[in-house]
C-alpha positions as CSV (number, residue, x, y, z in Angstrom):
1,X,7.5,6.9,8.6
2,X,10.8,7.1,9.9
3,X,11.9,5.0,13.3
4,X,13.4,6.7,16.3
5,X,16.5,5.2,17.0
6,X,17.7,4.5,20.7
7,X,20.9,5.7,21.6
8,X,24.2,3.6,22.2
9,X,24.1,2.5,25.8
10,X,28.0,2.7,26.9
11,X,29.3,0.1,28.5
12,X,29.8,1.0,32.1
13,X,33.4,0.8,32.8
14,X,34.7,-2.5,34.9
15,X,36.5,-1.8,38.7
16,X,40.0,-3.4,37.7
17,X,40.9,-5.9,40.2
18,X,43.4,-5.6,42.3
19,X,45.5,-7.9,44.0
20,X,45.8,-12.0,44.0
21,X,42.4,-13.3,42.8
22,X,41.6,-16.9,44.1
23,X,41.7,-19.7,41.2
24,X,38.5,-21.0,40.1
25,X,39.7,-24.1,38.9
26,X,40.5,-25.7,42.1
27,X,38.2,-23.5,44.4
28,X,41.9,-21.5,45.5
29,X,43.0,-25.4,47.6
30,X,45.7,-25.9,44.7
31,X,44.9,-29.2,44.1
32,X,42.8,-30.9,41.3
33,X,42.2,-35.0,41.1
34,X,43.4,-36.3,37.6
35,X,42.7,-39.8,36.4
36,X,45.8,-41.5,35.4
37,X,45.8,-45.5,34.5
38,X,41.9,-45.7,36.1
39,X,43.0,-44.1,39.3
40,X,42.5,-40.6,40.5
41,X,45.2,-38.6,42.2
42,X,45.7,-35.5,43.3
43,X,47.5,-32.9,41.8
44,X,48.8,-29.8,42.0
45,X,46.2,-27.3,40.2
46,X,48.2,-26.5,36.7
47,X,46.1,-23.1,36.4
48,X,47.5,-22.0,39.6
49,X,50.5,-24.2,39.9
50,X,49.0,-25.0,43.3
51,X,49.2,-21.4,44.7
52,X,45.2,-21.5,45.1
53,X,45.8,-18.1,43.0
54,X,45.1,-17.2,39.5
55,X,48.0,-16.6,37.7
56,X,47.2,-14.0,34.2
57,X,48.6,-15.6,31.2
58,X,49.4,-19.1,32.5
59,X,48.2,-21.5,29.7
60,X,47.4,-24.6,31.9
61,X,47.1,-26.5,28.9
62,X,50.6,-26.2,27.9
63,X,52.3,-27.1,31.0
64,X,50.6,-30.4,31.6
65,X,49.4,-31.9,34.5
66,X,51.8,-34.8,34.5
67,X,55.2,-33.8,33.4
68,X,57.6,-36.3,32.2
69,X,54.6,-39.1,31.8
């Protein structure tokens, strides 16, 4: 006996967002605390480079949070 098959649910489509969106990583202040030689200090957020805003495409990774150390 044959199954009924349920049809493809579409995804509904996503609202694009618009505008600045706040950054996650430092809760949009700009700053994160990094441990450096058993201390933490703050530091400018490198996913937002301490806009408070997510910037598309940044790779935070890549640009290091203490350049030049």
């Amino acid at each position: 006996m044959p199954t009924a098959r349920r049809p493809a649910r579409d995804k509904a489509p996503q609202p694009e967002e618009t505008g600045p969106q706040p950054c996650s990583a430092c809760r949009a202040t700009g700053k994160v605390f990094a441990a450096r030689g058993g201390e933490q200090v703050s530091v400018a957020c490198p996913w937002c480079e301490g806009s408070g805003e997510w910037t598309p495409g940044l790779d935070a990774q890549a640009a290091g949070v203490f350049p030049g150390a």
